[in-house]
C-alpha positions in Angstrom: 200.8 113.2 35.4 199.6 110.8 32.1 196.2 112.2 30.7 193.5 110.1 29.1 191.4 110.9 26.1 188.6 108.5 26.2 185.7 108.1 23.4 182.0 108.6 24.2 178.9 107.0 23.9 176.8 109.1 26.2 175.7 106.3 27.6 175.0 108.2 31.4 176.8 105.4 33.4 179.7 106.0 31.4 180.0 109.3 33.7 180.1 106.8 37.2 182.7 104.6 35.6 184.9 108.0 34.9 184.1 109.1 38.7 185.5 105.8 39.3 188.5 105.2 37.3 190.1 108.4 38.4 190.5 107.0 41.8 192.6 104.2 40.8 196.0 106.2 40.0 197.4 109.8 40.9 199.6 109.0 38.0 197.2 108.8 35.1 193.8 110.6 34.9 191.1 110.8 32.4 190.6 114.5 31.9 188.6 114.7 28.1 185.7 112.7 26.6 185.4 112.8 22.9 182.9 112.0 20.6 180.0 113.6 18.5 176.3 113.4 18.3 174.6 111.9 15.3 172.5 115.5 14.3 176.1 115.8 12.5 177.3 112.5 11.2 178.5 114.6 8.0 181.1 116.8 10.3 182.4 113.4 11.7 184.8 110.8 10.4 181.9 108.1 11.5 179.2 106.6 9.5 175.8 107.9 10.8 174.6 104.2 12.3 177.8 104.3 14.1 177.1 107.7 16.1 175.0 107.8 19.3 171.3 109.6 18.5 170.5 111.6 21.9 168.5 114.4 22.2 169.7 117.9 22.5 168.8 118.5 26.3 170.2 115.2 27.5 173.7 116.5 25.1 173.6 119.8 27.0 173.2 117.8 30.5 175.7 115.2 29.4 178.2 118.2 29.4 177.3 119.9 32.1 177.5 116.4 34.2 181.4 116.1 32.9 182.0 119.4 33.8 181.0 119.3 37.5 183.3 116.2 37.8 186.4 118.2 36.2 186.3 116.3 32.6 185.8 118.6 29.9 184.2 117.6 26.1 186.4 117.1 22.9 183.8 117.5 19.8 185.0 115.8 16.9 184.2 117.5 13.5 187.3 115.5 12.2 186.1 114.6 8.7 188.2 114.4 5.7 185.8 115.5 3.3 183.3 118.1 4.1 181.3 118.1 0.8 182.7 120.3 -2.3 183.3 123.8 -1.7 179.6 124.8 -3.1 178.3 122.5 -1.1 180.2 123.5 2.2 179.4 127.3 1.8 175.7 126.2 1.2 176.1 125.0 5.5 178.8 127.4 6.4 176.5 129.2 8.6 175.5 126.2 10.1 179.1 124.9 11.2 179.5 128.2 12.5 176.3 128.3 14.4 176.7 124.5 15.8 180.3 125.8 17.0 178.7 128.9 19.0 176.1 126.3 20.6 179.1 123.9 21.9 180.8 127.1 23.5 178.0 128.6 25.4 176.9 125.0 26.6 180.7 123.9 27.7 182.2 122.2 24.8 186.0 123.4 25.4 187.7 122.0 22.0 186.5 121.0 18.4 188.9 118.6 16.8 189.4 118.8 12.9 190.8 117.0 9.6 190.2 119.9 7.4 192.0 123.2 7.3 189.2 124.9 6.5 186.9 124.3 9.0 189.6 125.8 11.0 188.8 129.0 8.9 185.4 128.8 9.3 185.6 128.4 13.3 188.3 131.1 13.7 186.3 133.7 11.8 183.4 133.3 14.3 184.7 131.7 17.3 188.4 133.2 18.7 188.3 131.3 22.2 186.8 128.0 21.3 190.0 125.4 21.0 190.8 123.7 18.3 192.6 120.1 18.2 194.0 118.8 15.0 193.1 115.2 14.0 195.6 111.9 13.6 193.7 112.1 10.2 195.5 115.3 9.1 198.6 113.8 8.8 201.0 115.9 10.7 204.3 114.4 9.4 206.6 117.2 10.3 206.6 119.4 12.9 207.2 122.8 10.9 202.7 121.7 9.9 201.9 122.2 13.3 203.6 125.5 13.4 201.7 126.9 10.3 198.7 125.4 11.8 199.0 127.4 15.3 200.3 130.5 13.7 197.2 131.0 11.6 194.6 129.3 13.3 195.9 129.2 17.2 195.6 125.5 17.5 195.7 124.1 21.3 196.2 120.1 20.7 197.8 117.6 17.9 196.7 114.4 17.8 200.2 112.8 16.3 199.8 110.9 12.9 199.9 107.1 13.7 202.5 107.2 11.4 205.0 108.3 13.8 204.7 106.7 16.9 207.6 104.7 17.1 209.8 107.9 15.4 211.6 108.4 19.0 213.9 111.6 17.7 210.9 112.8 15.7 208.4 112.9 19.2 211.1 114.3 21.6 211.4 117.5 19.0 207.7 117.4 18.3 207.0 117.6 22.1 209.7 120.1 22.8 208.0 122.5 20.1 204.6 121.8 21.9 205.9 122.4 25.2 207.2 125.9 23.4 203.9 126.8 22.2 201.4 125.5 24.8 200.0 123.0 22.8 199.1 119.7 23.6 200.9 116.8 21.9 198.6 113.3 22.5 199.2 109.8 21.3 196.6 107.4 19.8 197.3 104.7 22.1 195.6 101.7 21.2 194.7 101.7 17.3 195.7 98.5 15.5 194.4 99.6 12.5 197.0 101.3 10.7 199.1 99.4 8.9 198.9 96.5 5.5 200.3 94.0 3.4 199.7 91.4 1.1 202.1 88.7 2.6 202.1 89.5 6.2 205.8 89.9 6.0 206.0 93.2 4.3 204.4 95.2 6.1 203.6 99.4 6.4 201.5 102.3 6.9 198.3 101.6 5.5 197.5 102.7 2.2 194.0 102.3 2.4 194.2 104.8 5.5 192.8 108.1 4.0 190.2 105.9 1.5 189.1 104.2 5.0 188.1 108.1 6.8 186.8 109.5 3.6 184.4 106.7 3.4 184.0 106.8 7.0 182.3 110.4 6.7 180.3 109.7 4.0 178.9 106.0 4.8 175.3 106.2 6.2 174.6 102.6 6.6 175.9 99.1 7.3 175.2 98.2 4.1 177.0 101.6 3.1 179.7 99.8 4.5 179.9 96.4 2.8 179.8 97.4 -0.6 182.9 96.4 -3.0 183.2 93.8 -0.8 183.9 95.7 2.2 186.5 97.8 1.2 188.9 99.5 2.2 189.2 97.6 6.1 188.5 94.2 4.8 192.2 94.7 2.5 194.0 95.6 5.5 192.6 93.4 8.5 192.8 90.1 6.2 196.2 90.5 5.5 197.4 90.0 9.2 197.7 86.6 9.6 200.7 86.6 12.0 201.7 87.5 15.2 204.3 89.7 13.4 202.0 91.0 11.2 200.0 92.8 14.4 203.0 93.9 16.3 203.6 95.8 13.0 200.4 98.2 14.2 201.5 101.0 15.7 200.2 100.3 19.1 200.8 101.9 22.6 200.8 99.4 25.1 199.8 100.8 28.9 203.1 99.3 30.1 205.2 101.9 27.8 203.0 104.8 28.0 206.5 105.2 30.6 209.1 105.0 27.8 207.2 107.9 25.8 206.9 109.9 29.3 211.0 110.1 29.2 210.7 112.0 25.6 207.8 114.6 28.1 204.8 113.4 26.0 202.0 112.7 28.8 199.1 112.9 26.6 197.0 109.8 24.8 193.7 108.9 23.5 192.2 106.3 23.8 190.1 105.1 20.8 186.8 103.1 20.8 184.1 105.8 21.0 181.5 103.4 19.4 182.1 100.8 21.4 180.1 99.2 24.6 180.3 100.9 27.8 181.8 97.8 29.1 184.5 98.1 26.8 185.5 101.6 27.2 185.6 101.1 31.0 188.3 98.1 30.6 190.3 99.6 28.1 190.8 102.8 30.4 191.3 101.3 33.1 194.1 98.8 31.8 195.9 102.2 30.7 194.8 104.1 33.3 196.4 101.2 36.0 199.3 100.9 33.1 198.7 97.6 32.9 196.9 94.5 31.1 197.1 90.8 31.2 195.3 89.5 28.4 195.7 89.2 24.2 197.2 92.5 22.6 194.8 92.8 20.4 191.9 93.3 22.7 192.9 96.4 23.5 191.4 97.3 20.2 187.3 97.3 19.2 188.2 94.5 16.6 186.4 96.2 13.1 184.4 92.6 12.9 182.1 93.9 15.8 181.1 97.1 14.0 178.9 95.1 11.8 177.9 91.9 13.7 177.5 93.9 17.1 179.1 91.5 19.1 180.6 92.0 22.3 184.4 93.7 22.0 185.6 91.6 24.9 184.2 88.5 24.0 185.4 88.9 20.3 187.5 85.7 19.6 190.8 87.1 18.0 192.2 86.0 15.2 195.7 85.8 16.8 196.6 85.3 21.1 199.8 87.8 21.8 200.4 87.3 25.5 200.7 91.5 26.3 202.9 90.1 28.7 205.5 88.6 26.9 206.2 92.6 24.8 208.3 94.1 28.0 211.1 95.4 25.8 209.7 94.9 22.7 209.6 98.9 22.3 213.0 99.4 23.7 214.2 98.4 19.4 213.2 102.0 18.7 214.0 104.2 21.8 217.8 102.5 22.4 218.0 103.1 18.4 216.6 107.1 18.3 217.1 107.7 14.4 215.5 104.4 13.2 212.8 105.5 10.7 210.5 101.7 9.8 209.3 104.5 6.7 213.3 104.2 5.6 213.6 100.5 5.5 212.0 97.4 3.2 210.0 95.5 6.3 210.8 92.5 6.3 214.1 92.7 4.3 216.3 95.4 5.9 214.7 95.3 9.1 212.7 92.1 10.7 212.9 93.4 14.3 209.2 92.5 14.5 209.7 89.1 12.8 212.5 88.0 15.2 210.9 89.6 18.5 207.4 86.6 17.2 209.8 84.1 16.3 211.6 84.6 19.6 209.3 85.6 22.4 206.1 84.6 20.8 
């Protein structure tokens, strides 16, 4: 069976739609929420505007309502940058206290960014799981056995980075499947790779700029200082339908293709987005399936600021989804292709051709 991840905005009809969506497939299920509470905006790779404010008794009923329906809580304390170290031992008590609360209310699993915090939840907390973020940057799988050897890690979110590395995934998976530990996908982020042409194209290397000011941001206008940097770099320079299939997307189509390598597990991202949009977005993955633009699959960054719907966004680009049946197949019929080893765009144009061709 395919698992889901799906964000949260504790809005409380979100909790029907999940009721709902489960009974669409037998093949894939949502089984996790994820998200975190504003009370700690500074533990979370969000900006505080972003974060949901709701009030402790409706967070401890929020759980308990997921639990009776079978879907248990992910708490994200995933940010890069936790303050200096004078600063973090100053709340140190706190983090371990706010990690206690989650337990004895139901929380089952704390994902992180930060090593430490893994420390500082191990030394008061053995049971509680821990999940290690996408923004930890697990590029080889010898990290993730450090990682569970001293802090008994239970999931890996894989680093965006590697989800088209086939060979990389099926030995990643097989050490998971060794250890008990959970290996999950980030299925539908588009925001992960830049240019400055559109035609050379990689991993973004505004990435870990974009998180740390993520966790630190407060406001909107936080947010549009230095003329919006880092995301307005990155989404200004794709200007192409090449250009976008260059993200490391998941389509729900291939989620298939990855289920041959044994990996079952993917989250879905979008937690600050309407209720309306998390409910489609599932439920094109969860009926493996959509019929619309590729890049709605994604909460387009324009809407964080102007608050417009995600669905009725107008795109800067139409990819029929369609039309990308075999577009994956360039990486799983080739195993040992690595895009990190080649000059996009020179030594490889895979992604060029596929627009030029099918687009």
């Amino acid at each position: 069976m395919i698992t889901l991840t799906v964000g949260c905005n504790f809005d409380p009809s979100l909790i029907e739609d999940i009721l709902y969506l489960n009974t669409l497939s037998k093949n894939v299920q949502i089984k996790e929420l994820y998200g975190s509470d504003r009370d700690s905006h500074l533990l979370t790779a969000r900006p505080k505007y972003r974060i949901p404010h709701i009030e402790q008794q409706d967070f401890e009923n929020y759980i308990r309502q997921l639990k009776n329906i079978g879907i248990s809580f992910n708490y994200t304390m995933n940010a890069p940058y936790l303050g200096n170290k004078r600063q973090l031992l100053a709340i140190k008590d706190n983090i371990a206290e706010k990690v206690n609360y989650l337990a004895d209310i139901g929380v089952e699993i704390i994902t992180i960014s930060n090593p430490l915090l893994a420390e500082i939840i191990r030394e008061k907390n053995e049971k509680i799981k821990i999940a290690i973020s996408t923004i930890t940057h697990i590029d080889t799988i010898t990290q993730t056995k450090i990682l569970y050897e001293r802090y008994k890690i239970n999931k890996v979110y894989n680093n965006i980075l590697k989800n088209r590395s086939i060979k990389f995934l099926a030995n990643f998976q097989a050490y998971c499947n060794q250890n008990n530990i959970e290996l999950s996908l980030i299925a539908n982020e588009f925001c992960s790779n830049t240019s400055l042409d559109s035609k050379s194209t990689t991993h973004c290397i505004f990435r870990d700029s974009c998180f740390l000011f993520h966790s630190q941001n407060e406001t909107k206008e936080d947010d549009t200082l230095f003329n919006g940097y880092p995301m307005q770099n990155c989404i200004s320079t794709r200007t192409n339908k090449s250009a976008w299939l260059k993200s490391l997307f998941i389509r729900p189509e291939d989620m298939k293709k990855y289920s041959s390598l044994g990996i079952n597990s993917y989250k879905i991202t979008g937690r600050t987005g309407t209720t309306k949009y998390i409910k489609t977005i599932a439920e094109a993955y969860i009926k493996e399936e959509w019929n619309d633009n590729l890049l709605s699959l994604w909460k387009p960054l324009e809407t964080i600021l102007n608050e417009q719907d995600e669905l009725e966004f107008k795109q800067p680009v139409f990819i029929d989804n369609s039309k990308l049946n075999g577009f994956v197949n360039h990486w799983f019929d080739n195993i040992n292709h690595e895009c990190a080893n080649e000059l996009c765009g020179e030594t490889c144009n895979h992604c060029d051709s596929y627009a030029e061709r099918f687009l």
